[in-house]
PAKOLNU-254347 format. One record per residue (C-alpha): residue number from 1; x, y, z. Coordinates in Angstrom, 3 decimals. Example, Ala and Ser with C-alpha at 12.3 -4.5 7.8 and 13.67 -1.06 7.14 Angstrom:
2
> n/x/y/z
> 1/12.300/-4.500/7.800
> 2/13.670/-1.060/7.140
This chain:
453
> n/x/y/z
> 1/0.000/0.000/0.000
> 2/0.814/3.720/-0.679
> 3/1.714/5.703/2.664
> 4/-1.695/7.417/2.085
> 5/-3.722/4.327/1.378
> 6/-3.725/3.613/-2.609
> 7/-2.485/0.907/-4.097
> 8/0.223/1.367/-6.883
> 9/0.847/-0.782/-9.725
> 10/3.573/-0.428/-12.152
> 11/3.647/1.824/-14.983
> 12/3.557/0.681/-18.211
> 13/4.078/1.942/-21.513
> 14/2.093/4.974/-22.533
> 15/-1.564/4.000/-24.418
> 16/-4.859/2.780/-23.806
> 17/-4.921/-0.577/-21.800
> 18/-7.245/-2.635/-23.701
> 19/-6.893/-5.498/-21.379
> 20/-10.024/-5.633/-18.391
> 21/-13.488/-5.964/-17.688
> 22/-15.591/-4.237/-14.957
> 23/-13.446/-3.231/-12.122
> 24/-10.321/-1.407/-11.376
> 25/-7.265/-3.841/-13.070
> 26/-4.269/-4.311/-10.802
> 27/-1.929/-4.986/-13.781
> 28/0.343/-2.592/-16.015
> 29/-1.210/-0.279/-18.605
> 30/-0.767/-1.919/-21.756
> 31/-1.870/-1.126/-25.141
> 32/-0.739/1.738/-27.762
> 33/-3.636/4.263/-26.937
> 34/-6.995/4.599/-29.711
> 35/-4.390/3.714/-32.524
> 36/-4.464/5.358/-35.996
> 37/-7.592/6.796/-37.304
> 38/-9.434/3.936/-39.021
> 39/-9.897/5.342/-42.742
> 40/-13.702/4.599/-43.874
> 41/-15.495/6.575/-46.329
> 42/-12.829/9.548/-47.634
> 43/-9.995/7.829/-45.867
> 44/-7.445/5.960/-48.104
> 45/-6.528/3.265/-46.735
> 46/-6.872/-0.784/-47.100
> 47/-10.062/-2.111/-45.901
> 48/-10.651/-3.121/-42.542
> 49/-12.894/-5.280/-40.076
> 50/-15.447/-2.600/-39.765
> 51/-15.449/-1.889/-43.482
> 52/-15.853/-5.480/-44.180
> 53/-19.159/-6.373/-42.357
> 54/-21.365/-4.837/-44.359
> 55/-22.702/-1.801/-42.441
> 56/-20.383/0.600/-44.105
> 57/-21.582/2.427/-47.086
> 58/-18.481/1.388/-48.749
> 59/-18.482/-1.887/-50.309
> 60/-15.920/-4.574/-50.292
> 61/-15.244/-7.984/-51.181
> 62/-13.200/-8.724/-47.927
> 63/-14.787/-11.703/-45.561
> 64/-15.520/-10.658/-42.182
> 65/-12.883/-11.095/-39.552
> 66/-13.339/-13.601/-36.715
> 67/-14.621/-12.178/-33.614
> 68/-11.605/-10.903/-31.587
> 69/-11.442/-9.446/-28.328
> 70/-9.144/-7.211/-26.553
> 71/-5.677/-8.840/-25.212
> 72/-6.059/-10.581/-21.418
> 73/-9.745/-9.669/-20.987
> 74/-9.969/-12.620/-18.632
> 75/-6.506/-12.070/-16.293
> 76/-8.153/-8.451/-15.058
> 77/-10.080/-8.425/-12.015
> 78/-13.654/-7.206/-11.750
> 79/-15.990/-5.892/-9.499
> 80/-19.719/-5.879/-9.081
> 81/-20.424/-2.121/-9.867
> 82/-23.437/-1.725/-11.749
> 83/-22.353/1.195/-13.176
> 84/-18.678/0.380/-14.003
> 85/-16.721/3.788/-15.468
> 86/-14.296/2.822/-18.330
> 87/-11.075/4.193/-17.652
> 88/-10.036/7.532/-19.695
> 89/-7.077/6.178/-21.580
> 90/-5.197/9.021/-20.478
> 91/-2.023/7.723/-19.428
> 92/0.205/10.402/-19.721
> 93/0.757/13.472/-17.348
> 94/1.303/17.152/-17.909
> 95/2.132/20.309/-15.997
> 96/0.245/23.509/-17.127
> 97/1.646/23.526/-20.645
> 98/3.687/20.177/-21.407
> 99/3.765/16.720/-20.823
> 100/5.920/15.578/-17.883
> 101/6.975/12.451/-16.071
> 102/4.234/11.582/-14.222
> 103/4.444/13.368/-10.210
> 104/4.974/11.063/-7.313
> 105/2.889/12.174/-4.084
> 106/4.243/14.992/-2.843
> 107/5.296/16.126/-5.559
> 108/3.693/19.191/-7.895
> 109/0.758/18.397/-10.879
> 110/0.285/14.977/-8.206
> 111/-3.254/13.390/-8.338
> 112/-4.029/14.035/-12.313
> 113/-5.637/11.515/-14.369
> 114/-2.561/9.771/-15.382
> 115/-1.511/8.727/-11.928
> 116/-4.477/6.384/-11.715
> 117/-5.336/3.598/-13.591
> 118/-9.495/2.189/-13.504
> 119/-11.155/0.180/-15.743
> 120/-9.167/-0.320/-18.724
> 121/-11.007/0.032/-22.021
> 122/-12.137/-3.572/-23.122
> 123/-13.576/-4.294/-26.202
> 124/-14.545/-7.247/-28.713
> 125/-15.176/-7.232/-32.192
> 126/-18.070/-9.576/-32.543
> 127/-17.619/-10.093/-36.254
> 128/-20.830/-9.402/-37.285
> 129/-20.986/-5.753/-37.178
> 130/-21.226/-5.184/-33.573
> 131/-18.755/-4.458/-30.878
> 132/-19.519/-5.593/-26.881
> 133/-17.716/-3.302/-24.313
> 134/-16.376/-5.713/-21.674
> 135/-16.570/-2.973/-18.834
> 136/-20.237/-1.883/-19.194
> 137/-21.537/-4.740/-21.270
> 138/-22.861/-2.586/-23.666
> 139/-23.259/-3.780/-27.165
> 140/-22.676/-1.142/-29.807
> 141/-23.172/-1.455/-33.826
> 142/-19.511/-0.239/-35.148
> 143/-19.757/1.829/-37.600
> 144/-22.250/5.116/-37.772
> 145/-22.636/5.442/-41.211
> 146/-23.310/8.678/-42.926
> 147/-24.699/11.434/-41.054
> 148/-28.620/11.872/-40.251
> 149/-30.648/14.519/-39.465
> 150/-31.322/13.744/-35.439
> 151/-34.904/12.837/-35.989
> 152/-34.002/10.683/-38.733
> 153/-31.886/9.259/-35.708
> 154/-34.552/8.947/-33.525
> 155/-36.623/7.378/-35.885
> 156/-34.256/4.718/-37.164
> 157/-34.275/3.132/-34.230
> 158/-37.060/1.503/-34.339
> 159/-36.397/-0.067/-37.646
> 160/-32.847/-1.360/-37.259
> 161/-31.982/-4.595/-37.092
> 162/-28.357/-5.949/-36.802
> 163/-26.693/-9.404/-36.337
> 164/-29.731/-10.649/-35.508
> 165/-30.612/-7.828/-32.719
> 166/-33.835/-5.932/-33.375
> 167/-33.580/-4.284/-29.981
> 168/-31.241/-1.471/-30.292
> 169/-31.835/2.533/-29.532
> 170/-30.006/5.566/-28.999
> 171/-27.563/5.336/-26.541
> 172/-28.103/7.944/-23.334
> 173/-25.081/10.607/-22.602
> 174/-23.242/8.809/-20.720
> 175/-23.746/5.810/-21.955
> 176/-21.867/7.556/-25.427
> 177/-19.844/9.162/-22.787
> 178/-18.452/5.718/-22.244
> 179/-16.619/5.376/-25.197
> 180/-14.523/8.514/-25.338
> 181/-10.698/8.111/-24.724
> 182/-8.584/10.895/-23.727
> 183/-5.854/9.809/-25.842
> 184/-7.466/11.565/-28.185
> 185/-6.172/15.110/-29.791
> 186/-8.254/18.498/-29.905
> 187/-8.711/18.761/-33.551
> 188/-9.810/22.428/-33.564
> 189/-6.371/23.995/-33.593
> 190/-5.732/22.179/-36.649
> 191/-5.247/24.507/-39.422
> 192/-6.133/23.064/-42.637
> 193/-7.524/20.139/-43.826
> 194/-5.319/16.934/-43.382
> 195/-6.495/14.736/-40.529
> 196/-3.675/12.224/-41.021
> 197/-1.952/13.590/-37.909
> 198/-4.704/13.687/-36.039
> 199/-5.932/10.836/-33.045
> 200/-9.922/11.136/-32.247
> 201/-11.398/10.411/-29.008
> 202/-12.798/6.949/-29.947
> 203/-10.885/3.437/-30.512
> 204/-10.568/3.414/-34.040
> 205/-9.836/-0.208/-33.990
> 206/-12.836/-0.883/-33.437
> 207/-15.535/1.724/-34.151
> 208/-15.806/3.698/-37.873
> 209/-14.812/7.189/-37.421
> 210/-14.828/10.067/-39.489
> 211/-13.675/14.030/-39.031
> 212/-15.823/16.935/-40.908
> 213/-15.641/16.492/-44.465
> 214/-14.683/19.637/-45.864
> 215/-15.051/19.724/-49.407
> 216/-18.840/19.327/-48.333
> 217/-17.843/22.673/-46.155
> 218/-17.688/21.418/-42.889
> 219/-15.442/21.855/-40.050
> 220/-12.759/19.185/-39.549
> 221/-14.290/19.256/-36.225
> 222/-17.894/18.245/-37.358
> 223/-17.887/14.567/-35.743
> 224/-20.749/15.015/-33.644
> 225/-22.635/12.017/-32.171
> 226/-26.421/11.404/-31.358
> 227/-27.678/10.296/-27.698
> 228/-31.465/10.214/-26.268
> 229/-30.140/12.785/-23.869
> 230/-32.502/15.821/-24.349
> 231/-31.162/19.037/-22.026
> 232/-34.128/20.346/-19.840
> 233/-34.188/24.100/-21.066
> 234/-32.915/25.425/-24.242
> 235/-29.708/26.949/-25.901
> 236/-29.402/30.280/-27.845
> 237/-32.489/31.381/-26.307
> 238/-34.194/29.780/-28.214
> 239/-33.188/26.113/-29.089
> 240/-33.954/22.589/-28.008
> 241/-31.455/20.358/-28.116
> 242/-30.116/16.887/-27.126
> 243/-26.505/16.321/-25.265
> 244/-23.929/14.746/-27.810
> 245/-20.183/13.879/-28.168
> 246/-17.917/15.317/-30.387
> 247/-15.075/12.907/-30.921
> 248/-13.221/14.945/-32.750
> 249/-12.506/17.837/-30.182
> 250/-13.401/15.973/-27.085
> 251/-16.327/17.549/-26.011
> 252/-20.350/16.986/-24.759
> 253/-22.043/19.419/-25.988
> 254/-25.844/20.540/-26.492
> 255/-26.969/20.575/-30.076
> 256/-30.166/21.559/-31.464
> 257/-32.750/18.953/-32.375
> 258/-34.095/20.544/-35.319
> 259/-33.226/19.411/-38.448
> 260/-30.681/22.059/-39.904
> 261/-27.867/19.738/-38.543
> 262/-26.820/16.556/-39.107
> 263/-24.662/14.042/-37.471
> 264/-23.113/10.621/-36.500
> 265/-25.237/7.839/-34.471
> 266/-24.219/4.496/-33.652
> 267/-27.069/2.807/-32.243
> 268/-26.470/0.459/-28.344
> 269/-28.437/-1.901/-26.774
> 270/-28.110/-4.337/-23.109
> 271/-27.990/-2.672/-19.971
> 272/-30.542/-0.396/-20.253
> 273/-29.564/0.552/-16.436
> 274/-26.115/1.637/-17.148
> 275/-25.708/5.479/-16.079
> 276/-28.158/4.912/-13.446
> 277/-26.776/6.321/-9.679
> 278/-27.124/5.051/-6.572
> 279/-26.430/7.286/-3.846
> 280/-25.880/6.560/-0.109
> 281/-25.482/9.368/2.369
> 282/-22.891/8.423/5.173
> 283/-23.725/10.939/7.187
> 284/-20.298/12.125/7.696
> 285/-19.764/14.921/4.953
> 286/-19.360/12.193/2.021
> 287/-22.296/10.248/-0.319
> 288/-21.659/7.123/-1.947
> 289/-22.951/6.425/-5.293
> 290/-23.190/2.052/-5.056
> 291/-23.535/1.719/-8.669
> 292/-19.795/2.868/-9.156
> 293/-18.549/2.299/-5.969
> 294/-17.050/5.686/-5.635
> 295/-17.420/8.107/-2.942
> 296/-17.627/11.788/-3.202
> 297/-17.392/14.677/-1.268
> 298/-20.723/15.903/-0.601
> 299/-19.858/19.656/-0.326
> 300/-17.670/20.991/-2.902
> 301/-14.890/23.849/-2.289
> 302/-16.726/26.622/-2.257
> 303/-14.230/28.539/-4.187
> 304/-12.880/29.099/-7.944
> 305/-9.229/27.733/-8.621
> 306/-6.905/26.847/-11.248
> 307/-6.132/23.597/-12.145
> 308/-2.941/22.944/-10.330
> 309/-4.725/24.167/-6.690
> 310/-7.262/21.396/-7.690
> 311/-5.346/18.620/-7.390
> 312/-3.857/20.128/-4.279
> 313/-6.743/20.768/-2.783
> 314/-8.066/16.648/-3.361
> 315/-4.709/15.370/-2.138
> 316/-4.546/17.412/1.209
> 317/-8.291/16.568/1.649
> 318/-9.071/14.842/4.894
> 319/-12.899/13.863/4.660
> 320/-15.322/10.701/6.593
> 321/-12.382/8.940/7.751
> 322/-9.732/8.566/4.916
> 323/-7.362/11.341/3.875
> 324/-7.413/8.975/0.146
> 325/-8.661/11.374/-1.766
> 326/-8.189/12.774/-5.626
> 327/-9.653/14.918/-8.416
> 328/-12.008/12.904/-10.472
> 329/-11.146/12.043/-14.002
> 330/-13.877/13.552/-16.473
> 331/-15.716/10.294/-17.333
> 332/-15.938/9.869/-13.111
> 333/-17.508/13.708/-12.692
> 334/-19.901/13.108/-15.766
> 335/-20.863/10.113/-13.650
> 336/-23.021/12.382/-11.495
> 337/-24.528/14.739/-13.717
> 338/-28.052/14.414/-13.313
> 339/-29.892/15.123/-17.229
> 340/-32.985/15.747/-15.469
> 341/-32.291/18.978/-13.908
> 342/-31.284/22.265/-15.506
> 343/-30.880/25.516/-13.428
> 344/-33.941/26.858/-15.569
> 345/-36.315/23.924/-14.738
> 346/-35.019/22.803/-11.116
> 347/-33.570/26.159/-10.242
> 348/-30.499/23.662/-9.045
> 349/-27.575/22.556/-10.477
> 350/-27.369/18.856/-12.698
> 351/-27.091/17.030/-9.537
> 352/-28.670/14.812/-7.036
> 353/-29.749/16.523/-4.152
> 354/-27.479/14.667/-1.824
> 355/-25.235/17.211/-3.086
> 356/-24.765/20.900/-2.040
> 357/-23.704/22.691/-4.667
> 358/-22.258/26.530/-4.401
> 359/-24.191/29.026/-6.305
> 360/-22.608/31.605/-8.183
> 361/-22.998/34.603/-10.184
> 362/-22.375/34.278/-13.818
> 363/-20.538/36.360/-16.495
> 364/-25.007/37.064/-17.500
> 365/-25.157/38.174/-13.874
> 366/-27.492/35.236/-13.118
> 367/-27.377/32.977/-10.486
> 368/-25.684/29.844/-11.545
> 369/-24.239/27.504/-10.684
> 370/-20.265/26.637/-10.933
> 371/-17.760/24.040/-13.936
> 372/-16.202/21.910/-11.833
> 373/-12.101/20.734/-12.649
> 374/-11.546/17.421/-13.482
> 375/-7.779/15.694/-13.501
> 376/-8.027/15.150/-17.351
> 377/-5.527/17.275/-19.371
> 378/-7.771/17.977/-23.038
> 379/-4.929/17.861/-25.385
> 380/-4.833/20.235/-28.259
> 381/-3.460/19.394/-31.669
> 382/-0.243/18.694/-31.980
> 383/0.326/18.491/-27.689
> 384/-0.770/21.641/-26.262
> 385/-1.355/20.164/-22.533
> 386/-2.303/23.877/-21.258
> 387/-6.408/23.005/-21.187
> 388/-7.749/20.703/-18.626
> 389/-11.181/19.435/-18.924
> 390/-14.727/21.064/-17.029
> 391/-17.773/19.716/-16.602
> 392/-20.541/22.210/-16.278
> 393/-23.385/21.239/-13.630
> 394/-24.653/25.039/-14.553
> 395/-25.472/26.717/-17.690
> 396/-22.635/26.564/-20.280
> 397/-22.614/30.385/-21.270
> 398/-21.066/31.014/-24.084
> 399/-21.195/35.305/-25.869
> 400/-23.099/35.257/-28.748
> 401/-24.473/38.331/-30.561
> 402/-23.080/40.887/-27.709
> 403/-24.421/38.821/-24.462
> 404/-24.183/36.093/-22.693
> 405/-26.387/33.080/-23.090
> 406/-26.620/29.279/-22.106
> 407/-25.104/27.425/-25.802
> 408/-24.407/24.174/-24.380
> 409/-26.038/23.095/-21.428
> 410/-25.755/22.174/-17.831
> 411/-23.748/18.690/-18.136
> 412/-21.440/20.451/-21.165
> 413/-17.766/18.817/-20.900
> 414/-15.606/21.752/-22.230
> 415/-11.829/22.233/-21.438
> 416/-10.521/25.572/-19.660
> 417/-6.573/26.717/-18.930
> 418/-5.523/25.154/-16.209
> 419/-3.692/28.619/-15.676
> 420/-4.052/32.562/-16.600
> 421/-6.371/35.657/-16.051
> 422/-9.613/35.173/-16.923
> 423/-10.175/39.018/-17.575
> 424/-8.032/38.535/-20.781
> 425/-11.318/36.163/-22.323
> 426/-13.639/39.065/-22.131
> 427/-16.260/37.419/-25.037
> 428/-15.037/34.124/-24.206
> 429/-13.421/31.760/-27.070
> 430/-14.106/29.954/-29.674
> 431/-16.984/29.845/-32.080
> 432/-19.705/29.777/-29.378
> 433/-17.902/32.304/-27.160
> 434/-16.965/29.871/-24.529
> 435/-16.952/31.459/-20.899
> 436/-13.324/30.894/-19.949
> 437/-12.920/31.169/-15.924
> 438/-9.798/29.303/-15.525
> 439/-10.852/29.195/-11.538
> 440/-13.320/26.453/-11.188
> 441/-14.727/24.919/-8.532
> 442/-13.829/21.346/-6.747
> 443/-15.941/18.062/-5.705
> 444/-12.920/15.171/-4.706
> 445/-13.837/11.722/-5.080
> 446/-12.201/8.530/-3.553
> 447/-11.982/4.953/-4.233
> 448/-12.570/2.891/-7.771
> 449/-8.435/3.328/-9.093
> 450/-5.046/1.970/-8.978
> 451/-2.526/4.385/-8.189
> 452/0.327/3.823/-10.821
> 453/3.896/3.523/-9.813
């Protein structure tokens, strides 16, 4: 055991571990992260397993691989978490700019989301079309096809039938949520239009993935990906819209339902209950959530900081007990969004009530309701490490047409710098006018990891 109660395991080479089931592993991180972007479609490239079973809309005269799984599936131990959170892939560590060896305790940028190892991303290629995720046991088809409209989405549904499987629907947020790997690469400070030296935030070895194709002028960016998840208020003042990951930036973000957009959907079915929380009060400043078998702190901070006092702040934390403490990873603090509430509907923020949640005052000069750090670095094209990723369980504001206004959504993951003067952002960035605050607020979390050696 670790002098402050985590176990270590040895490091292993950088990548995405694609050994384990449900359960943190206790073995070295293996693998050589989501791999090379699997051409399909516009990509050149010799056909593949995915392109081969039929579901593309490229043809080919290739026979359908075997089913294979991922490496040692069946050496990794498990647990009995309902709600099992696939690891990040984010094996690497960074200060507030660059990638660095990763920090021993003690030590500065300690605690970040390349320290700990969970549940290694699992999957097998079932050879018919379909891919099973051994950590949620989620069945997924593998390749989305061309873009829809979202209630073209909605409505295929219904009629699609797969490998037999009549059963399948649109996958919830976090259910999608799932499948993103931080290996990935922010695409959007890519200038130009070659994606060859790019790395998306999905496992191309297993799933069909494509970037924005623009000679149809779209963004290289415009990989956006359909989920049930409809946000309880609107966006832009004026817009419904449903919660969806972009794999090519890294994102969840809320985009409108109507039919002026279109985008990727790769339909899921089994374990219709994944997502779903289970949370036990202790009664001693901390709530449990049994379906993940993590435990949180019930209070958060209180206070804006930068990324760096974040993962101070978790490590120093003494809390119910156990002084074993850390910042959650960004798959871990999506965990316990709650889609069902919205500061506009619930006049809360996107979590259970067994939480208390600061309020705040927001660049609109509304009451809000605070992003909240997480330990994942969001990598920018080619390695800009200075952005760490935010979930929002407030509105998302973003400064469009000379105010502010709510463009993604309470439960938005975005990405802030983990350092800097927020003053210097006054409109915010990016196409949507992200709010930039740079000081965000803390909720630690404990348990369900391996500390790496």
């Amino acid at each position: 055991m670790h002098e402050d109660g985590r176990q270590q395991a040895d490091r292993g080479a950088s990548g995405v571990g694609h050994s384990g089931n449900a359960g943190p592993t206790r073995q070295r991180r293996s693998g050589s992260g989501s791999g090379q972007t699997r051409p399909r479609l516009r990509f050149v490239a010799a056909a593949t397993t995915v392109l081969a079973l039929g579901v593309s809309s490229c043809a080919t005269s290739e026979p359908a691989a075997e089913p294979s799984a991922s490496p040692d599936a069946s050496q990794v131990e498990t647990t009995k978490a309902s709600y099992a959170i696939v690891d990040t892939g984010q094996v690497k560590c960074y200060n507030e700019t660059v990638e660095i060896t990763c920090p021993a305790a003690g030590e500065a940028f300690f605690g970040q989301d390349g320290d700990y190892l969970g549940n290694s991303p699992s999957y097998t290629d079932n050879g018919n079309g379909t891919v099973t995720d051994n950590v949620s046991g989620l069945m997924w088809r593998q390749d989305p096809g061309d873009k829809t409209t979202y209630s073209e989405a909605v409505a295929g549904a219904d009629a699609f039938s797969l490998a037999g499987h009549d059963d399948w629907r649109l996958p919830t947020i976090k259910e999608l949520y799932s499948l993103i790997l931080f290996s990935g690469v922010d695409a959007s400070s890519n200038r130009g239009n070659d994606t060859s030296g790019l790395t998306p935030f999905i496992d191309t070895k297993y799933f069909a993935f494509e970037y924005g194709d623009t000679s149809a002028g779209q963004r290289v960016i415009d990989s956006q990906w359909t989920t049930s998840t409809t946000y309880k208020s609107i966006v832009f003042e004026r817009e419904e819209c449903f919660f969806g990951v972009n794999f090519a930036d890294g994102r969840i973000k809320c985009y409108p339902t109507s039919d002026r957009g279109t985008y990727f959907t790769i339909y899921v079915r089994d374990s219709s209950d994944y997502g779903t929380n289970s949370y036990a009060d202790k009664g001693d400043g901390t709530v449990t959530d049994k379906s993940t078998d993590l435990t949180w702190q019930q209070k958060d901070n209180g206070e804006g900081v930068d990324w760096k006092s974040a993962l101070s702040y978790c490590d120093a934390l003494d809390l119910g007990g156990s002084k074993d403490w850390r910042l959650p990873n960004a798959k871990e603090l999506q965990s316990i969004v709650d889609y069902s509430k919205s500061p506009d509907t619930s006049d809360s923020a996107a979590i259970d009530s067994a939480f208390e949640t600061s309020s705040i005052t927001n660049e609109a000069g509304e009451k809000d309701f605070p992003a909240f750090w997480t330990s994942t670095t969001h990598v920018a094209y080619p390695d800009n490490a200075s952005n760490a990723a935010y979930i929002t369980f407030g509105r998302a504001l973003g400064y469009m047409n000379g105010r502010w206004m709510d463009v993604h959504g309470a439960g938005a993951q975005r990405s802030d710098p983990k350092t800097g003067d927020a003053s210097e952002f006054p409109t915010g960035h990016g196409p949507q006018g992200d709010a930039v605050r740079i000081d965000n607020y803390v909720r630690c979390v404990s348990g369900g990891t391996t500390l790496v050696d």
